[in-house]
PDB file with one MODEL, atoms N, CA, C and O in Angstrom:
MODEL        1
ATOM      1  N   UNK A   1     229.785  86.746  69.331  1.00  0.00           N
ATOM      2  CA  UNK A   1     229.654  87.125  70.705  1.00  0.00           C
ATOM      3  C   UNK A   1     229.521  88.645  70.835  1.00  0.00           C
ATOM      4  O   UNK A   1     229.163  89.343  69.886  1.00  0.00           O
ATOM      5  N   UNK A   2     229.760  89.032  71.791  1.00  0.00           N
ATOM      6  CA  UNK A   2     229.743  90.577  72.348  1.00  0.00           C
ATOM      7  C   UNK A   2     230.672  91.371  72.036  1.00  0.00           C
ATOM      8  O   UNK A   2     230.377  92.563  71.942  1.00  0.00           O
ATOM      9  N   UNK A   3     232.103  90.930  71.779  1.00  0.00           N
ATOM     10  CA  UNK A   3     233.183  91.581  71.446  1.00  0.00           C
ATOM     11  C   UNK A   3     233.995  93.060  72.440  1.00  0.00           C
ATOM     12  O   UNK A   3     234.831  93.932  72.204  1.00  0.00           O
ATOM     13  N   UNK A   4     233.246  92.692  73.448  1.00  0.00           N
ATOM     14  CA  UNK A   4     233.815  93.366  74.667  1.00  0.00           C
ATOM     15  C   UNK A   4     233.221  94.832  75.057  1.00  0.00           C
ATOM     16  O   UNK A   4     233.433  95.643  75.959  1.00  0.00           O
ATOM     17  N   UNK A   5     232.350  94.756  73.891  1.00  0.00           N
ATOM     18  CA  UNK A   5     231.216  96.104  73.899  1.00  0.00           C
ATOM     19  C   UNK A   5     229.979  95.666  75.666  1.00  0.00           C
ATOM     20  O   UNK A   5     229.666  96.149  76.754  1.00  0.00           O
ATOM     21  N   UNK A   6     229.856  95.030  75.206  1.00  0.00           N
ATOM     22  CA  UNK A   6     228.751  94.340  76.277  1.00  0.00           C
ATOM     23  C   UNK A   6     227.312  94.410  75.662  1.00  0.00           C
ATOM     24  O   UNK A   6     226.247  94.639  76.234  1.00  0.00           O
ATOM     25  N   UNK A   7     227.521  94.197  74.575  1.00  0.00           N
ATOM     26  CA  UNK A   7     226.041  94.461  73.979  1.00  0.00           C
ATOM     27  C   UNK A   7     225.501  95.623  73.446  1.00  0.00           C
ATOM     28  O   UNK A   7     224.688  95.689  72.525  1.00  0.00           O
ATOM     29  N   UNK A   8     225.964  96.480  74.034  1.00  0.00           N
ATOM     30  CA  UNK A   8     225.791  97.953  74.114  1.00  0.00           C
ATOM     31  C   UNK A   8     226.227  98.843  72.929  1.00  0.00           C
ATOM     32  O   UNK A   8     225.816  99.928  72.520  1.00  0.00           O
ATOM     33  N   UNK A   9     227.334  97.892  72.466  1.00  0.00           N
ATOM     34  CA  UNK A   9     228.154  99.114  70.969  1.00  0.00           C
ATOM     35  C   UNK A   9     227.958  99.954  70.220  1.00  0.00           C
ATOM     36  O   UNK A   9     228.548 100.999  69.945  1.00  0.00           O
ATOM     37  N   UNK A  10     226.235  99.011  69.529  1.00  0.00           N
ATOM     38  CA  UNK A  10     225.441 100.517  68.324  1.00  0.00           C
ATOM     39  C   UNK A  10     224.814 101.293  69.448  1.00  0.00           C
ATOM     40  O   UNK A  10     224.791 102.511  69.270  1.00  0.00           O
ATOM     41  N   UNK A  11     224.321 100.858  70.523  1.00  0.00           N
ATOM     42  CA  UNK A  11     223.097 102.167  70.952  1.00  0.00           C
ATOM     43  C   UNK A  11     223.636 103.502  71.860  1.00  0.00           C
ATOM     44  O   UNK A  11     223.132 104.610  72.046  1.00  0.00           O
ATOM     45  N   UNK A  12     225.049 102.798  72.398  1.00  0.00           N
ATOM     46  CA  UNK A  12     226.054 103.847  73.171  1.00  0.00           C
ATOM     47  C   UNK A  12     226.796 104.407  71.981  1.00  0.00           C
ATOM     48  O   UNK A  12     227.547 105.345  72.248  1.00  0.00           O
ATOM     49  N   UNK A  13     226.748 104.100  70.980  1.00  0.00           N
ATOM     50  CA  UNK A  13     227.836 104.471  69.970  1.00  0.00           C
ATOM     51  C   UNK A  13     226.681 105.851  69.218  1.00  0.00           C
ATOM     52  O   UNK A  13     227.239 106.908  68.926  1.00  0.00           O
ATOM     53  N   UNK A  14     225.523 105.757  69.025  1.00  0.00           N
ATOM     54  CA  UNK A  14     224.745 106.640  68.417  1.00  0.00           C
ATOM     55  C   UNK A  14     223.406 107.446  69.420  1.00  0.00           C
ATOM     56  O   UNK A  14     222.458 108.076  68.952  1.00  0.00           O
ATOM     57  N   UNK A  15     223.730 107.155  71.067  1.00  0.00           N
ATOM     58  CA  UNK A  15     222.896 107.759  72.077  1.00  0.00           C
ATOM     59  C   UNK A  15     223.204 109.082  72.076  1.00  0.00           C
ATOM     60  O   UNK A  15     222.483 110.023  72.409  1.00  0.00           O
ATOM     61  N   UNK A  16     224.610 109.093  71.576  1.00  0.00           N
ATOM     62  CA  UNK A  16     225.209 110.926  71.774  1.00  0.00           C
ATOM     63  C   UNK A  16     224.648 111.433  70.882  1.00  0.00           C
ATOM     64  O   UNK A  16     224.580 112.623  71.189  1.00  0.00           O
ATOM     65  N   UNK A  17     224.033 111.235  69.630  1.00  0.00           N
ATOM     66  CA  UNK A  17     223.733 111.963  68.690  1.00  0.00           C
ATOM     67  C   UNK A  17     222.098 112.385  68.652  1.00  0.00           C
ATOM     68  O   UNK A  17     221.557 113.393  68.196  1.00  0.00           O
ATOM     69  N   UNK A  18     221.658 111.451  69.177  1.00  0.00           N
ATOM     70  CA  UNK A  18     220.062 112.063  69.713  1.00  0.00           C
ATOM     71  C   UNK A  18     220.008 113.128  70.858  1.00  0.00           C
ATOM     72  O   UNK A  18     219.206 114.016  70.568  1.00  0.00           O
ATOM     73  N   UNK A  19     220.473 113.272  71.788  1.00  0.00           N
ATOM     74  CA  UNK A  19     221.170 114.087  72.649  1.00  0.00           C
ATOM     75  C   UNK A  19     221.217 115.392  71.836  1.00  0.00           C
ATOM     76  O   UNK A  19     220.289 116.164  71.593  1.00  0.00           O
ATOM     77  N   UNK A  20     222.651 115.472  71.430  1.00  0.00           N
ATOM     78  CA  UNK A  20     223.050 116.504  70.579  1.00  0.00           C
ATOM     79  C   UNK A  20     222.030 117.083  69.620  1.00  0.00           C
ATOM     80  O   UNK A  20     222.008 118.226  69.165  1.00  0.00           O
ATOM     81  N   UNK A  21     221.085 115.961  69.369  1.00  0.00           N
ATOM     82  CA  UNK A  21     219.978 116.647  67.905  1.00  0.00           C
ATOM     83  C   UNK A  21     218.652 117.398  69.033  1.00  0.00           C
ATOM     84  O   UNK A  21     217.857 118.298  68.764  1.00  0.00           O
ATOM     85  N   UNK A  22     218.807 116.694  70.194  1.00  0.00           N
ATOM     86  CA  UNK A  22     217.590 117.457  71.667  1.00  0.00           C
ATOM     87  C   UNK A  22     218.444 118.687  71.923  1.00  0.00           C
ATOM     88  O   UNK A  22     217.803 119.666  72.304  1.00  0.00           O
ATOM     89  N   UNK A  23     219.449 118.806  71.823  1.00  0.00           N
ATOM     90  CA  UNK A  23     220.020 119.781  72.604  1.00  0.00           C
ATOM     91  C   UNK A  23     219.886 120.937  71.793  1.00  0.00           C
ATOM     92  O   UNK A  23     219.420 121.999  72.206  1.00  0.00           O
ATOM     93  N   UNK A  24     220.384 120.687  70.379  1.00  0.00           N
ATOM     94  CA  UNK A  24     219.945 121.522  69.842  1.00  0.00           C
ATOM     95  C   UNK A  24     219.046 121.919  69.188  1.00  0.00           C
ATOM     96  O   UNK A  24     219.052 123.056  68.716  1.00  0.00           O
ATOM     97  N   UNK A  25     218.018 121.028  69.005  1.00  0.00           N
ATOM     98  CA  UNK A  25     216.550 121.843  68.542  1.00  0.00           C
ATOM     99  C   UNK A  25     216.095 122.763  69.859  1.00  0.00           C
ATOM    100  O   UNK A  25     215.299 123.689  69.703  1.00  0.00           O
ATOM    101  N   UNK A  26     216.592 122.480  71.012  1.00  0.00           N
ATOM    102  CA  UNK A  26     215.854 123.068  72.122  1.00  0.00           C
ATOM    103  C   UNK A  26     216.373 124.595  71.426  1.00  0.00           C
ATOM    104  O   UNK A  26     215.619 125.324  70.781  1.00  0.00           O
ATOM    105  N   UNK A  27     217.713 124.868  71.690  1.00  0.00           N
ATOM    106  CA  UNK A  27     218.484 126.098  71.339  1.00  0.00           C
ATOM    107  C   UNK A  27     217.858 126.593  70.681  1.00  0.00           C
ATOM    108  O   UNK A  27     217.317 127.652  70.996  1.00  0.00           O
ATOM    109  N   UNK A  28     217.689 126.012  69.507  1.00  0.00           N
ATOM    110  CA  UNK A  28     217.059 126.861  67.815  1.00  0.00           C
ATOM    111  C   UNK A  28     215.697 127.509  68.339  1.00  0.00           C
ATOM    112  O   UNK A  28     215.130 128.474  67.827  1.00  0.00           O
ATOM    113  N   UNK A  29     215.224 126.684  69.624  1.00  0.00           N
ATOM    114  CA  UNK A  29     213.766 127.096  69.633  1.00  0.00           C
ATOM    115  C   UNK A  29     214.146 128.288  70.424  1.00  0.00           C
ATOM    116  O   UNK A  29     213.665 129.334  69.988  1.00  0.00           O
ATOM    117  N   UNK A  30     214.567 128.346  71.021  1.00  0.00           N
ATOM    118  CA  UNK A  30     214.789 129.305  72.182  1.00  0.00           C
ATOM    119  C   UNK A  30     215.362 130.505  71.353  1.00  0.00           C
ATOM    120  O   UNK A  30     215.158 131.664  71.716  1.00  0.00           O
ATOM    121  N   UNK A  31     215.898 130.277  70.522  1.00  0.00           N
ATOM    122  CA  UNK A  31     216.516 131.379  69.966  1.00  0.00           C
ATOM    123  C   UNK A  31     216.003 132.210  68.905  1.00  0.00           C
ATOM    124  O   UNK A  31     216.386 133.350  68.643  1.00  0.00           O
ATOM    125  N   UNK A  32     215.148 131.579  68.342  1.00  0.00           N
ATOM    126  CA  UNK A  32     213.469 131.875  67.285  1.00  0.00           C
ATOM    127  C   UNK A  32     212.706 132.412  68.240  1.00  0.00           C
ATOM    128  O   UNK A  32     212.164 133.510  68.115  1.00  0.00           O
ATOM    129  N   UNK A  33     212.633 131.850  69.018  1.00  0.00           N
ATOM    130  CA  UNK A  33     211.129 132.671  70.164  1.00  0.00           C
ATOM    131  C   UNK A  33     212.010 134.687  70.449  1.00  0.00           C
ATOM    132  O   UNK A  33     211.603 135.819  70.185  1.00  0.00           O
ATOM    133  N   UNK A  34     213.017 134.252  70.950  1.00  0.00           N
ATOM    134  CA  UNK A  34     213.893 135.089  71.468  1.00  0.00           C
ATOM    135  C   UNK A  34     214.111 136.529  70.015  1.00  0.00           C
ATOM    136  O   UNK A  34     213.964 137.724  70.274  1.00  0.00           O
ATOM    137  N   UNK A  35     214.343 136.184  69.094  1.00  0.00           N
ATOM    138  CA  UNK A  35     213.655 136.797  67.976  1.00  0.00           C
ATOM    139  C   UNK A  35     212.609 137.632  67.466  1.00  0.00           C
ATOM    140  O   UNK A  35     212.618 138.551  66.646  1.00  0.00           O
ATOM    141  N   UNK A  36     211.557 137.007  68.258  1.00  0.00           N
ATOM    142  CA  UNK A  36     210.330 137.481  67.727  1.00  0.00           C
ATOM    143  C   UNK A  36     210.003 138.886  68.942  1.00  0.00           C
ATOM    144  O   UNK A  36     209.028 139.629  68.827  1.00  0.00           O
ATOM    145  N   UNK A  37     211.066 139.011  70.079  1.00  0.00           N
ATOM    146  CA  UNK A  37     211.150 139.614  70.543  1.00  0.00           C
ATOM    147  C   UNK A  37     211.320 141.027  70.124  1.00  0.00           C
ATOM    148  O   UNK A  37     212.333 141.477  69.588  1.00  0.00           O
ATOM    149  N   UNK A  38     210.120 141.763  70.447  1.00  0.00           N
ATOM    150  CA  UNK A  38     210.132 143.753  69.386  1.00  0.00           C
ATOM    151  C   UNK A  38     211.072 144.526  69.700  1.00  0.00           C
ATOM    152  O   UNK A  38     211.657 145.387  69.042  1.00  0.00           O
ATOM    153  N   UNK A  39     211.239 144.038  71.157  1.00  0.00           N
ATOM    154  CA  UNK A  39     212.813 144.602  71.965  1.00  0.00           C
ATOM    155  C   UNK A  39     214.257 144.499  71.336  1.00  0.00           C
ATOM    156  O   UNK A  39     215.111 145.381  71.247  1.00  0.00           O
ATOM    157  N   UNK A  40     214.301 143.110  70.903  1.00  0.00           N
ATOM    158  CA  UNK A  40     215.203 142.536  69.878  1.00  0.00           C
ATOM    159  C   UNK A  40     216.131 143.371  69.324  1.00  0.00           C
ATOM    160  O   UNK A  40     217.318 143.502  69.624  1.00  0.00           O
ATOM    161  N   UNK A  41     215.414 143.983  68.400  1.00  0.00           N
ATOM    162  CA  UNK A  41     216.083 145.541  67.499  1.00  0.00           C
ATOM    163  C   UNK A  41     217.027 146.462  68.643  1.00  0.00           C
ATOM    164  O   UNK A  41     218.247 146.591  68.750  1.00  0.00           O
ATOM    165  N   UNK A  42     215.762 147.091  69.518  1.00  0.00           N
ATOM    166  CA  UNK A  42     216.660 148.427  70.058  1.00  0.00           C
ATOM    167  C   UNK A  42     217.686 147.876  70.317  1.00  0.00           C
ATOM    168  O   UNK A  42     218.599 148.202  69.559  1.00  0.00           O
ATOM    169  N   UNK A  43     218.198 146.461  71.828  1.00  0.00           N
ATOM    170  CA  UNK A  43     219.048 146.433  72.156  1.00  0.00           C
ATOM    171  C   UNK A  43     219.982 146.238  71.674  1.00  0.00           C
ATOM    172  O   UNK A  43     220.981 146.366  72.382  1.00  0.00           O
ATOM    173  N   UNK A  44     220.207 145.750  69.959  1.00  0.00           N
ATOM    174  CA  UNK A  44     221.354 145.563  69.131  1.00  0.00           C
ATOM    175  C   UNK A  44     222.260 146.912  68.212  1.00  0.00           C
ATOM    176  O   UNK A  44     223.427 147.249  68.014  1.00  0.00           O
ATOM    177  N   UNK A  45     220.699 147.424  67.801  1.00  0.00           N
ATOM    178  CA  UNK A  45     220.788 148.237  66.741  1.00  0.00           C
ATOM    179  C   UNK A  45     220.920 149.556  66.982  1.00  0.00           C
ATOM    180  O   UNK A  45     221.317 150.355  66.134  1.00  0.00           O
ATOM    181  N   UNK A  46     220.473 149.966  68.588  1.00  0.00           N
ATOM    182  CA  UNK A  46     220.694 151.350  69.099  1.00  0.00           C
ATOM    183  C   UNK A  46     219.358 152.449  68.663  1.00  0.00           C
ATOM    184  O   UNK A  46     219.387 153.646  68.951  1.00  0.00           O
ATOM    185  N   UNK A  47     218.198 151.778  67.915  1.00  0.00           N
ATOM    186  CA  UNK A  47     217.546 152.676  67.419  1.00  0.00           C
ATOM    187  C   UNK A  47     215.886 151.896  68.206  1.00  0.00           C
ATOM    188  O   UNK A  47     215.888 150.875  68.892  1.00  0.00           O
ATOM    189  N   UNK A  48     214.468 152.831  67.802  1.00  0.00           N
ATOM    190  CA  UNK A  48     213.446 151.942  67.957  1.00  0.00           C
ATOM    191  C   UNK A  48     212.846 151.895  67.009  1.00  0.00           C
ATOM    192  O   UNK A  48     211.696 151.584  67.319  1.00  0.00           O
ATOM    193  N   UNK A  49     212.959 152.053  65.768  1.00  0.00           N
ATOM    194  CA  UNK A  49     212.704 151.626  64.252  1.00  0.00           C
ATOM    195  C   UNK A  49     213.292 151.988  63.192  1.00  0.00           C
ATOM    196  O   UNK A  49     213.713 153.145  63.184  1.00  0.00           O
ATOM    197  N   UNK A  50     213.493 151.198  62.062  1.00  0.00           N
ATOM    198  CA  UNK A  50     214.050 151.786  61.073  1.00  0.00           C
ATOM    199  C   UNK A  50     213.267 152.891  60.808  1.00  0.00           C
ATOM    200  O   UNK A  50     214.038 153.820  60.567  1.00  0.00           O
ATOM    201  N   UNK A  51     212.229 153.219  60.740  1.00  0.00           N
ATOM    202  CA  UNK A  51     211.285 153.880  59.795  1.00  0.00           C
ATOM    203  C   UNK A  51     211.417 155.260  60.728  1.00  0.00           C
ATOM    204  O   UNK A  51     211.359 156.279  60.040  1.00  0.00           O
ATOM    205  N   UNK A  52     211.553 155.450  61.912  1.00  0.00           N
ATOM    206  CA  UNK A  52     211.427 156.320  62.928  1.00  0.00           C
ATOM    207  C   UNK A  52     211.969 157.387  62.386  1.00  0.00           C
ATOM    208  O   UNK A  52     213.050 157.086  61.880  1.00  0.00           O
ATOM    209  N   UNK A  53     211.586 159.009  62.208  1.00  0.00           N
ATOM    210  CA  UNK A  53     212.764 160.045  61.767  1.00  0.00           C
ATOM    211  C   UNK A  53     212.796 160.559  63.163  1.00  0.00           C
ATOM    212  O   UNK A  53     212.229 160.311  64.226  1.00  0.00           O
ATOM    213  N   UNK A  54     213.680 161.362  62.722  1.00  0.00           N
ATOM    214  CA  UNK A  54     214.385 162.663  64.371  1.00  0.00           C
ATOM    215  C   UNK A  54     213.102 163.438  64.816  1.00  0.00           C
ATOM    216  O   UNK A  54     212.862 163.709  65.993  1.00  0.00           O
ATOM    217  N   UNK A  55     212.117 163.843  63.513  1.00  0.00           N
ATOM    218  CA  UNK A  55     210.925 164.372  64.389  1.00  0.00           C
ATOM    219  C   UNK A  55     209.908 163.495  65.214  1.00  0.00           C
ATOM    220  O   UNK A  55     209.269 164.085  66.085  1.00  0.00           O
ATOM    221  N   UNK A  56     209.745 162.482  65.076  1.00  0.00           N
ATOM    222  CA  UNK A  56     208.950 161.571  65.305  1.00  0.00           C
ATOM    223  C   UNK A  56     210.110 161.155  66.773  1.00  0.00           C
ATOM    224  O   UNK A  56     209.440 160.496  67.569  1.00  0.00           O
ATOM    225  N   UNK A  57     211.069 161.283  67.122  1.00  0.00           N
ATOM    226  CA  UNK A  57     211.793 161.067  68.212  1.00  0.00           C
ATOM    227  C   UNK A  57     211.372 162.032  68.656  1.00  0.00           C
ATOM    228  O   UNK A  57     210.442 161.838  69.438  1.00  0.00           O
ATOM    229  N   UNK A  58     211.695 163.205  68.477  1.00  0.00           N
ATOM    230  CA  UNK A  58     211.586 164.347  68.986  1.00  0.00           C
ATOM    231  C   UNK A  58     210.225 164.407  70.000  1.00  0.00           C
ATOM    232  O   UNK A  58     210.199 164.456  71.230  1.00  0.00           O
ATOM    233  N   UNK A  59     208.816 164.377  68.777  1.00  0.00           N
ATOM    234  CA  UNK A  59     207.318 164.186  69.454  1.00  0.00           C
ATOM    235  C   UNK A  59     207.420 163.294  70.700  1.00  0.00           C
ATOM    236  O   UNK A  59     207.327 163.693  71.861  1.00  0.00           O
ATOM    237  N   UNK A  60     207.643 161.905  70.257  1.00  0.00           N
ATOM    238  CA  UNK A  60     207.795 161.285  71.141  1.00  0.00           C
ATOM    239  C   UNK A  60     208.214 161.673  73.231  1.00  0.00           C
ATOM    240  O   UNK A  60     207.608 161.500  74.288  1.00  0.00           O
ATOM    241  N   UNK A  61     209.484 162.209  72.836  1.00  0.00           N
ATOM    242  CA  UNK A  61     210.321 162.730  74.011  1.00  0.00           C
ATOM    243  C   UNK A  61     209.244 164.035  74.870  1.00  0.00           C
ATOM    244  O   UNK A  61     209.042 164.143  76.079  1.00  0.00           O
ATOM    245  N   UNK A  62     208.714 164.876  73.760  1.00  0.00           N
ATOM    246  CA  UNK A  62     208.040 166.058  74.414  1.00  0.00           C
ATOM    247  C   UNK A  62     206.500 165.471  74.972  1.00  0.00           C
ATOM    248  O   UNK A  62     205.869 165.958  75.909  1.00  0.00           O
ATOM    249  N   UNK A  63     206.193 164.600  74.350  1.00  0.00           N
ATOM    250  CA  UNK A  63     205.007 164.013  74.908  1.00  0.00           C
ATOM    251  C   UNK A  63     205.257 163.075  76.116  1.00  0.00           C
ATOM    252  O   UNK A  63     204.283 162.915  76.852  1.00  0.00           O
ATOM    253  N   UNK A  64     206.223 162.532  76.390  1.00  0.00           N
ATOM    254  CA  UNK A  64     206.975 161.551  77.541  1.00  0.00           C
ATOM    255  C   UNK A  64     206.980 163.084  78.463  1.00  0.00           C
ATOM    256  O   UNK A  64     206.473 163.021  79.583  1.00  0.00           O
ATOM    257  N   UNK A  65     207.321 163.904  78.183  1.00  0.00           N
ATOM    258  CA  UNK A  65     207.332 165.742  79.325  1.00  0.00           C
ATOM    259  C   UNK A  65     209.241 165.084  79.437  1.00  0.00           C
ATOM    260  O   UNK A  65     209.796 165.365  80.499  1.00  0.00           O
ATOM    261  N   UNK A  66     209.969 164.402  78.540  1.00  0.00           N
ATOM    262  CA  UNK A  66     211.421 164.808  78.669  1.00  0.00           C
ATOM    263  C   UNK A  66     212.160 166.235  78.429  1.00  0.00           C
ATOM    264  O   UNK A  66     213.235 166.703  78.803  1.00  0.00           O
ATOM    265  N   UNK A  67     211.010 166.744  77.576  1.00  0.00           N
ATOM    266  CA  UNK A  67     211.551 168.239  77.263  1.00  0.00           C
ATOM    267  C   UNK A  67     210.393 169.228  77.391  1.00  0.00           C
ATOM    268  O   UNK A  67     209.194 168.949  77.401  1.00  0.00           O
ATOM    269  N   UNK A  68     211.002 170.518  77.495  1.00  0.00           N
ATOM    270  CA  UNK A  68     209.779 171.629  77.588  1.00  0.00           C
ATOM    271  C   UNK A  68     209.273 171.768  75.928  1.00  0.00           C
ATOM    272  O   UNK A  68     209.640 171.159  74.923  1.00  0.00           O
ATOM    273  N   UNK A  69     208.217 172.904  76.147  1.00  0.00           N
ATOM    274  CA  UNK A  69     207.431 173.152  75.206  1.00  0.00           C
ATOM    275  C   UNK A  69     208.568 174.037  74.391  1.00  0.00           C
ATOM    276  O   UNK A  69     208.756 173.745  73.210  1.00  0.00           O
ATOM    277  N   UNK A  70     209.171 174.885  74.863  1.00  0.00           N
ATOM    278  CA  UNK A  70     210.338 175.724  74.373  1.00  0.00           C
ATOM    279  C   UNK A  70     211.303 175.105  73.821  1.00  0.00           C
ATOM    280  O   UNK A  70     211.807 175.586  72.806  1.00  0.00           O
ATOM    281  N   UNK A  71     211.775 173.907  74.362  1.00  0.00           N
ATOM    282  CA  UNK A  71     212.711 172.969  73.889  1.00  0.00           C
ATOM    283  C   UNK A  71     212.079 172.105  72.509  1.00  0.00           C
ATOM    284  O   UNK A  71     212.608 172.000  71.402  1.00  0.00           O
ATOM    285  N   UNK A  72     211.131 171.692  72.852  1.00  0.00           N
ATOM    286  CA  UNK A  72     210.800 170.867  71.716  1.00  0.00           C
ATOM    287  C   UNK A  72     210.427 172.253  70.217  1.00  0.00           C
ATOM    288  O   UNK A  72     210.834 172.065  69.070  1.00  0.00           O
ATOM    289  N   UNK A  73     209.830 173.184  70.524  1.00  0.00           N
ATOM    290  CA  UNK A  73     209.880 174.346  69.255  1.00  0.00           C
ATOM    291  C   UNK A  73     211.522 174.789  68.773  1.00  0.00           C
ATOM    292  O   UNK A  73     211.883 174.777  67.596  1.00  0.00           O
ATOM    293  N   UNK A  74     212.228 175.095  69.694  1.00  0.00           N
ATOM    294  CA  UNK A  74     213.761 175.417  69.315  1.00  0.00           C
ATOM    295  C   UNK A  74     214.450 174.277  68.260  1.00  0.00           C
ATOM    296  O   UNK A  74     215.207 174.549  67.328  1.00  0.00           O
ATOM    297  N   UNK A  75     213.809 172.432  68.806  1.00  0.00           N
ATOM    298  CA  UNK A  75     214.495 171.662  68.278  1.00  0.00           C
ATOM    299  C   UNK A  75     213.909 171.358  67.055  1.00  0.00           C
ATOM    300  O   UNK A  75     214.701 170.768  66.321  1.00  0.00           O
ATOM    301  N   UNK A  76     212.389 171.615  66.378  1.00  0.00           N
ATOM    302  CA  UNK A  76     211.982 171.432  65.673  1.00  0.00           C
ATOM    303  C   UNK A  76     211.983 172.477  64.675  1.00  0.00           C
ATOM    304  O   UNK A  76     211.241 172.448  63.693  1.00  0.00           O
ATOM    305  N   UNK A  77     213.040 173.655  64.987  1.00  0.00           N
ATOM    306  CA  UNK A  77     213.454 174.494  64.386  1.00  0.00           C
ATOM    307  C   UNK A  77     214.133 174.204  63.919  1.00  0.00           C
ATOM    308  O   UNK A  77     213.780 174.009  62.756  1.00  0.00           O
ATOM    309  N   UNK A  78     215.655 173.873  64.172  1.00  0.00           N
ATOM    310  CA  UNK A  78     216.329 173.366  64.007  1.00  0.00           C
ATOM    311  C   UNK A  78     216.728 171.939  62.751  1.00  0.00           C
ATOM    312  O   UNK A  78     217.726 171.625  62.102  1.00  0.00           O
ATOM    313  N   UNK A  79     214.930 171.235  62.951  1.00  0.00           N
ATOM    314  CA  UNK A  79     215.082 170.037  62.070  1.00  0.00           C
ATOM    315  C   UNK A  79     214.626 170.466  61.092  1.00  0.00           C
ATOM    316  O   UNK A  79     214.561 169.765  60.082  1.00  0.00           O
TER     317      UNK A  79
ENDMDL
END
């Protein structure tokens, strides 16, 4: 007979686990895409490339007009 399951025993007994295997492939995906993100780096790592040196920041900043022409020669003195 039924045994008080109602029929139901294996497919309610192993429905949670397909679930759980959707739930989390969704995650994994989301979290791989989320990855491939170039942004990724700065916001963890505090930097915008490994490879980047202080002059190459530096250029950067004086060409953005964050610093004067005076400022950026003093600082590249300096480096």
């Amino acid at each position: 007979m039924m045994n008080g399951f109602g029929g139901m025993g294996f497919g309610m007994g192993f429905g949670w686990i397909f679930w759980l295997i959707i739930i989390g492939v969704a995650i994994w995906a989301v979290v791989r895409l989320a990855g491939n993100n170039s942004t990724h780096h700065t916001v963890f790592s505090g930097t915008s490339s490994p490879q980047e040196t202080p002059l190459d920041i530096l250029k950067k900043r004086y060409a953005r007009g964050e610093i004067t022409e005076a400022e950026y020669t003093e600082m590249r003195k300096s480096l």
